[in-house]
N, C-alpha and C positions, 0 to 999 in steps of 0.2 A: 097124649099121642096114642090113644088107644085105636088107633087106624093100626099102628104100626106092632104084627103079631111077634111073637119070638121064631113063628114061620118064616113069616116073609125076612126075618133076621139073617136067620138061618140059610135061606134060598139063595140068599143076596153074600153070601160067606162065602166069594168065590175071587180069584185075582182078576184084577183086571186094569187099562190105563188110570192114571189124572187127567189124563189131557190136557196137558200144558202146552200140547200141539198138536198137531196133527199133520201127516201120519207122526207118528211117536217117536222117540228118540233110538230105539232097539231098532228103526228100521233104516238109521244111515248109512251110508255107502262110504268106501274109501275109495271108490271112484271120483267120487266127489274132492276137488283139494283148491290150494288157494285161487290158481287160474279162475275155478265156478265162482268161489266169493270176488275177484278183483271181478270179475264183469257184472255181478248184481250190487256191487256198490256203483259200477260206472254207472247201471240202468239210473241207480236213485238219483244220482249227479245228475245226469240228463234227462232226466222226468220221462223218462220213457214209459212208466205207468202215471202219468199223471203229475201233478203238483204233490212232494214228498211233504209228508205228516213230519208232524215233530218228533225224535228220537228217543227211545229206550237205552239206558244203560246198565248192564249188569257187570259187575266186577267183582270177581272171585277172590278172594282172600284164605288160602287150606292153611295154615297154619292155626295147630292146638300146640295148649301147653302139655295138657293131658288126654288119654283116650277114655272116651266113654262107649261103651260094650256094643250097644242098641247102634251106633250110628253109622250106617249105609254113605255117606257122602263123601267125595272126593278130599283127601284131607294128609295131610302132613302134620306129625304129634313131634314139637321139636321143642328145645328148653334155651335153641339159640337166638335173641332174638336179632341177631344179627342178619338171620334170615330175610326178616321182611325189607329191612332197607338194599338189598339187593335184586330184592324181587322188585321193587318199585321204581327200579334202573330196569327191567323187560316189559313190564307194565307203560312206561314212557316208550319203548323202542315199538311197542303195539301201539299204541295209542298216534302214535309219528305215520305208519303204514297206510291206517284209516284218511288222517283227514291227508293223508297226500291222495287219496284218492278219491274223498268225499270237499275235502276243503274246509277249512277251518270256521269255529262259528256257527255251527248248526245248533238248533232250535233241539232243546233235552227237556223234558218235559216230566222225567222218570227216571229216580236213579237208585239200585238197590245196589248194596255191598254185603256179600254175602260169602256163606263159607263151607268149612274152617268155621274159623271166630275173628272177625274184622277189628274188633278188638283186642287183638293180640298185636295189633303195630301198637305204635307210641303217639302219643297228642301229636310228637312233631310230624311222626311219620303219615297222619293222619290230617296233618295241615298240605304237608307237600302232596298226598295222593288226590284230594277236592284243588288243591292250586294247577297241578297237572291237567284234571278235568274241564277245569275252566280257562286254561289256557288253548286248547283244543277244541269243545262248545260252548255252547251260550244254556245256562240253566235256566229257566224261564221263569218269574216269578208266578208262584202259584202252584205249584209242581207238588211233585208226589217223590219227597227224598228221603230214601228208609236204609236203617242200619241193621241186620243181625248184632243183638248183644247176648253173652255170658255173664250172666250174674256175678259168676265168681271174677271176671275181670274188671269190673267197673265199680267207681264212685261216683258220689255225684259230681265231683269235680271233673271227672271222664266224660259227664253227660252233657255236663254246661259248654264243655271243649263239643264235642260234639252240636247242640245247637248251635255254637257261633259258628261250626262249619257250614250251616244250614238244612244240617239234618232234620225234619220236621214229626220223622215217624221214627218208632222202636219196636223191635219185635224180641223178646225176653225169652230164651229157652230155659222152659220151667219144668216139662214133662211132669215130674210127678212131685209133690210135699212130703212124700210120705219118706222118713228114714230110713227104713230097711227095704226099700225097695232105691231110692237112692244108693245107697251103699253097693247093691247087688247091680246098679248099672253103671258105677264109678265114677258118679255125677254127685259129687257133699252138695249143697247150695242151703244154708234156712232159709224156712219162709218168712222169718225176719227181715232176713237181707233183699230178697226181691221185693217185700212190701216196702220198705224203706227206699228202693229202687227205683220202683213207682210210682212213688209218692214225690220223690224228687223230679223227676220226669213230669209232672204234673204243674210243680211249684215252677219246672222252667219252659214252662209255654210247648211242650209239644204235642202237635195237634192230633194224634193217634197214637195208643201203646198197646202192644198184641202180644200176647202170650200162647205161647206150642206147649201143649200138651199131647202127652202117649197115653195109649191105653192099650192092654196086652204087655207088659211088662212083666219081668220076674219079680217074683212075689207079688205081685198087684193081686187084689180080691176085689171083689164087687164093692164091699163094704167100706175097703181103705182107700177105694178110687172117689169112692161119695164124702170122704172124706177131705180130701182134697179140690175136690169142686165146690164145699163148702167153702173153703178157704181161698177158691178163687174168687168165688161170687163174694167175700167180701173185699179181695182185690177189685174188681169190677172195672178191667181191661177194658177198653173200647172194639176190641178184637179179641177172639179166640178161635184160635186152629186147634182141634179134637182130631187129633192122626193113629189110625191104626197101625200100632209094630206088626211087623213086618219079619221075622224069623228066617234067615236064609245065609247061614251059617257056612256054606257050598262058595257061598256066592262073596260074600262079605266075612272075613276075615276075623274084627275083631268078636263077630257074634257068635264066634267058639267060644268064647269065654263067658259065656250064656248057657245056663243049665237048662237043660230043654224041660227036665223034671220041672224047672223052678216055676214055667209058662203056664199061667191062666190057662182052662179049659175052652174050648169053642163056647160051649156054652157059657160060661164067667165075661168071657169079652163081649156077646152080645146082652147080656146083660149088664154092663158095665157102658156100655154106647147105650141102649132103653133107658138107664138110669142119666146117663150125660145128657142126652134130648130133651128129659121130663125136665131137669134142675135149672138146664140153661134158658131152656123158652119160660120156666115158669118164672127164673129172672130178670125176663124182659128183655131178652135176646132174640135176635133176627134171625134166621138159619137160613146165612146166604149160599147156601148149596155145596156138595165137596168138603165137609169137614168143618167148614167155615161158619162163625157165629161173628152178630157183630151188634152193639146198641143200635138203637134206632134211628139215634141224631147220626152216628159217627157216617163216612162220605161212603163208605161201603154199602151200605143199609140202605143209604140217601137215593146212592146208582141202581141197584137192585130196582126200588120201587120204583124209580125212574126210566127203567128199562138201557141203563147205562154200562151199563157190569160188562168186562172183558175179561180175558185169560192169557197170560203170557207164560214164559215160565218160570215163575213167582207166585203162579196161581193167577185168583182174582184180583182185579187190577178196575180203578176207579177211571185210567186214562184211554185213552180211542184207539182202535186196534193198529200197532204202529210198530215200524221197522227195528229190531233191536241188538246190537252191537253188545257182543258179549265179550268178555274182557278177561286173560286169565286163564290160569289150566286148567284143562277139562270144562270152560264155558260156551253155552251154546247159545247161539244166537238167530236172527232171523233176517233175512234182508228180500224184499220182494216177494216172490214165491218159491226162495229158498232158507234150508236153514243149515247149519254150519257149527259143526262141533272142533275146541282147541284141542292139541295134544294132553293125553291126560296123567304123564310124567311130568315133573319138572324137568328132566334131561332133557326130552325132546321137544318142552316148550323152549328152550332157552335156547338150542340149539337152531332151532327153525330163526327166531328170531336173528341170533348173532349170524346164522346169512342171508338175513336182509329182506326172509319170507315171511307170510301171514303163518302161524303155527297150526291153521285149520287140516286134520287131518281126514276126516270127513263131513258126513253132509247127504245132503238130497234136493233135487231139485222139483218139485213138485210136478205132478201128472195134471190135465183138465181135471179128472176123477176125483184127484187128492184136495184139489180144491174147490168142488163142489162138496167134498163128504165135510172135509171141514167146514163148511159157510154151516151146515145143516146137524153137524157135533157141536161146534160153539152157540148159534142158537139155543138149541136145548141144553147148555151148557148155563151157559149165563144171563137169556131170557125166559126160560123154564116152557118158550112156547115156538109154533114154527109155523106161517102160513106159506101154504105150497105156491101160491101166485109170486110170491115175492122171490123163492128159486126159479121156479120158473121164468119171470122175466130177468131175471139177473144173468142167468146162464144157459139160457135159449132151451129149456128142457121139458120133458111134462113130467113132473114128481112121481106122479102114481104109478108112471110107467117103469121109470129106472127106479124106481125104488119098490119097485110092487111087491117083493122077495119080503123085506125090511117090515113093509107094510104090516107086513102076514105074522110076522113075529112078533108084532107090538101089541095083536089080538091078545096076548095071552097076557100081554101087561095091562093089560087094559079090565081085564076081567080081575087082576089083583088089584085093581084102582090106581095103580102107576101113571098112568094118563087114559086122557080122553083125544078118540080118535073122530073126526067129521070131514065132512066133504071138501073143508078148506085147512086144514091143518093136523098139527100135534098140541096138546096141551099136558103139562108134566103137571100133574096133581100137586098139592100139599103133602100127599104122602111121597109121592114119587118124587120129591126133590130130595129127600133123604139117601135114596136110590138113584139120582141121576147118572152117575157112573154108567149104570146097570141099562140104561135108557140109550146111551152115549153109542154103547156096544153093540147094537144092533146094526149102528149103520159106517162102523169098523170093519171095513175089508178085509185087512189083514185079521186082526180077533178071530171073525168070522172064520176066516179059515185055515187058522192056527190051531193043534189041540191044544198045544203045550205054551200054557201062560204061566206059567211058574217065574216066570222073571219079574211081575207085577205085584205090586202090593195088593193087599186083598179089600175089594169093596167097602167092607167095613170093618 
């Protein structure tokens, strides 16, 4: 990857979205409340944008047993596990809300359980929560059905419970092998135990297993992070997520307990990603954009070359760009041309519910603007390229004109090899897919005329 300088690293060392949507999640409204969602589920009832696509489901689970330091997500650290079977009595009382408005039986296509640690309910509670699901839609054979695991919660025995549920994917939070960088983020795990994880996972027919890893972590060095990618690559995951931490201590609570002495330098972390780039492509990894690595066969890699690739908020996503009902506190979801965030307390989720409301506290309903900038961010998002005829007919526009500002901004990516600009399009380089984020933000509204991104993870 000798395109790729410790300049252009460097340049690129700035915060900025994922784009798991657009506009972004920081931009919802409490104006926005159940009323907006009950009439974008009636539109999809009534095909009022057409014949509805098959359903997304995402279903929140915050329950930890423990806290680990680094972690930014919505989350409940609780040693009761009495918790989750209470919680899957609110979980049924949302899921009742929906198909009374949607109707029972629709087509799921896509279903992520995420967290928390979805692995902190119990085999049974974990039978009733997929019996729930499927008493409400129809999972579709062929589907895309993935779980968040914790190493330290599972056996294989947990796993095989798991594929009889029909789970078909796993995604392993591994972040880092290394002991003393482990310890310093109050994550034990051996790399015994996830290999052996793995390995079982394999032995029982699951057709994709993905491992998250961090870089930027305390105590992490260059040296001990290649250490650990050794020991991934001889894992050899069918998926890896490579996420840069994210320090904002202001912001997230448990990452006071984070010595900022203990953080890798700017410079140590882009060397530590130049080192992750070189080990993983010369592994024979795909670099499906965003962090994202994946083998060649696996269905991610497949879609990419296939010009298949979408983004939800899960990331990239192998299934058609489609409606998604988000389940759970603090979960967001998407319906139409709106999207729709839950209460992100358990008080005031539980409370919305026991009177008989959706617990959507806000939300956004989409501008023409909002939805032309997205068709032209996910493009270059997850096909790395854009011809201007094809917005143009789609949304009665001339590209060059409304975007002429955008245009002029891209010269300067262009001369760092980011892409290539012609009379008919955008084309995101090889180089520039390591940088798409960075690509992404040009033709971000809001970004654009925000100074203050400090709420964002950082590029790389």
């Amino acid at each position: 990857m000798s395109t790729i300088t410790p300049e252009l690293l460097s340049r690129f060392d700035v915060p900025g979205p994922r784009y798991t949507s657009y506009p972004t999640a920081d931009r919802f409204v409490e104006a926005f409340d159940q009323a907006d969602h009950i009439q974008a589920l009636t539109q999809r009832q009534n095909g009022t944008f057409g014949k509805p696509s098959a359903l997304s489901l995402y279903v929140h689970i915050p329950f930890c047993e423990s806290l680990c330091y680094y972690c930014a997500c919505n989350k409940i650290i609780t040693k009761h596990k009495e918790r989750s079977a209470q919680y899957l009595t609110y979980l049924s009382k949302e899921l009742d809300l929906h198909t009374r408005h949607l109707g029972r039986g629709q087509a799921v296509s896509q279903l992520h359980l995420g967290g928390g640690t979805p692995t902190f309910m119990s085999d049974d509670e974990l039978r009733q929560l997929m019996a729930m699901l499927r008493a409400h839609f129809s999972l579709v054979p062929g589907g895309e059905y993935s779980v968040e695991v914790d190493p330290r919660t599972v056996d294989e025995g947990r796993l095989a419970v798991l594929a009889e549920l029909g789970f078909n994917r796993l995604s392993f939070g591994v972040q880092d092998f290394d002991s003393a960088v482990q310890k310093a983020i109050h994550r034990i795990q051996p790399a015994e135990q996830v290999f052996k994880l793995v390995q079982a996972s394999r032995r029982l027919g699951f057709e994709s297993v993905n491992v998250d890893l961090i870089y930027g972590l305390p105590l992490q060095t260059p040296e001990s992070f290649e250490r650990t990618l050794s020991q991934v690559q001889q894992l050899r995951p069918d998926r890896i997520a490579l996420y840069a931490y994210a320090h904002l201590p202001e912001r997230f609570k448990p990452q006071r307990r984070i010595h900022a002495e203990d953080l890798p330098a700017g410079g140590q972390k882009v060397a530590m990603l130049a080192r992750s780039i070189d080990a993983l492509t010369d592994a024979g990894y795909v670099y499906i954009g965003m962090d994202h690595f994946a083998l060649p066969e696996d269905a991610l890699a497949v879609a990419k070359r296939q010009g298949r690739l979408h983004r939800n908020f899960q990331g990239y996503s192998t299934q058609a760009d489609c409606d998604l009902i988000a389940l759970g506190v603090s979960s967001i979801g998407r319906m139409g041309s709106t999207y729709s965030q839950n209460a992100k307390t358990m008080e005031e989720y539980c409370d919305l519910l026991d009177q008989g409301l959706f617990p959507v506290v806000r939300g956004l309903a989409l501008t023409r603007d909002d939805l032309i900038r997205r068709a032209v961010i996910m493009a270059l998002m997850c096909q790395g390229h854009l011809q201007f005829e094809a917005i143009n007919l789609a949304w009665l526009i001339d590209f060059k004109t409304v975007f002429a500002q955008e245009l002029k901004l891209l010269q300067d990516m262009q001369e760092q090899g980011l892409v290539k600009l012609t009379d008919g399009g955008i084309q995101v380089t090889a180089t520039g897919w390591f940088f798409v984020r960075g690509v992404a933000m040009v033709f971000d509204r809001y970004v654009q005329a925000d100074c203050n991104r400090n709420r964002f993870s950082k590029i790389i």
